[in-house]
C-alpha positions as CSV (number, residue, x, y, z in Angstrom):
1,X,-80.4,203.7,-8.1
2,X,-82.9,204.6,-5.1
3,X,-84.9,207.7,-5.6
4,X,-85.5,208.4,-1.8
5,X,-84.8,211.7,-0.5
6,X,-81.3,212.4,1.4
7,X,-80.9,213.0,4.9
8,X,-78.2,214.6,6.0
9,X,-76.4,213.8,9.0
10,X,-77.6,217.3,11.0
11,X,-81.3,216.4,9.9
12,X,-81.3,212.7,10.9
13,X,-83.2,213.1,14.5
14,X,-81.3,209.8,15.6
15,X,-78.1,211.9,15.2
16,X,-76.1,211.8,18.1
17,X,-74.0,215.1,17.4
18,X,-76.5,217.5,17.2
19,X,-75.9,218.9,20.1
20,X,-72.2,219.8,19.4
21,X,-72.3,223.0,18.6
22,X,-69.4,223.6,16.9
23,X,-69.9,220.5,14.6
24,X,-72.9,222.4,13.3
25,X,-70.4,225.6,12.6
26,X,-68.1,223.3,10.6
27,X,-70.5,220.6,8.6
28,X,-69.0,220.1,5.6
29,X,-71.8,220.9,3.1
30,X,-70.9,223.0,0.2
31,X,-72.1,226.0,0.8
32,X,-71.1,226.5,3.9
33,X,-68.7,229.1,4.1
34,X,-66.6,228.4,7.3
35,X,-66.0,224.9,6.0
36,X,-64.9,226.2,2.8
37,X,-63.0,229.3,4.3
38,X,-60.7,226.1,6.4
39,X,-60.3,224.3,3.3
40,X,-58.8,227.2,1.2
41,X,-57.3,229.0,4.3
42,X,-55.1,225.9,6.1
43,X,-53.2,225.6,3.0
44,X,-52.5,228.6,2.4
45,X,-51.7,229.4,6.2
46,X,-49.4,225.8,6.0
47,X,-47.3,226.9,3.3
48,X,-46.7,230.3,4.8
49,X,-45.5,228.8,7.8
50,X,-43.4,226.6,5.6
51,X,-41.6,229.4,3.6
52,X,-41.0,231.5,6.6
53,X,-39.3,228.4,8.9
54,X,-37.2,227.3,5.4
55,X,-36.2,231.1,5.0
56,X,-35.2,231.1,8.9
57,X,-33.6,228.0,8.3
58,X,-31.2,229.4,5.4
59,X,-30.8,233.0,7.0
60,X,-29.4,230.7,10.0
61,X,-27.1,229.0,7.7
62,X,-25.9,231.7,6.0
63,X,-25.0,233.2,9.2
64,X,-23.5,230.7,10.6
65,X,-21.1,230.7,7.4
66,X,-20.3,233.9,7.2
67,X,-19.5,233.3,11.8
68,X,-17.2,230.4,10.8
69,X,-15.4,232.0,7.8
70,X,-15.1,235.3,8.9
71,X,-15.2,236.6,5.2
């Protein structure tokens, strides 16, 4: 296994996407915190939106059961 030192993509001065700032905001090292904050976040935020469209969904059908069926 080589022993040389790592360069990361950010610190490599051929790197073309230095410049992109927002690249820089989102590298995904570990210990930054706005890459981790969208890796715990969008899940969460994904199955929120899921439970609120499937509850939509089944207040919609239990509407349009009780429209039909006039119980």
């Amino acid at each position: 296994m080589s022993r040389e030192k790592k360069i990361y993509a950010d610190q490599d001065p051929n790197w073309e996407g230095k410049d992109l700032k927002y690249w820089k905001l989102g590298f995904p090292r570990w210990w930054n915190p706005v890459f981790w904050l969208t890796v715990i976040m969008f899940p969460i935020i994904a199955g929120g939106y899921g439970f609120i469209q499937h509850t939509y969904a089944l207040i919609m059908e239990i509407k349009r059961f009780f429209h039909n069926y006039k119980i």
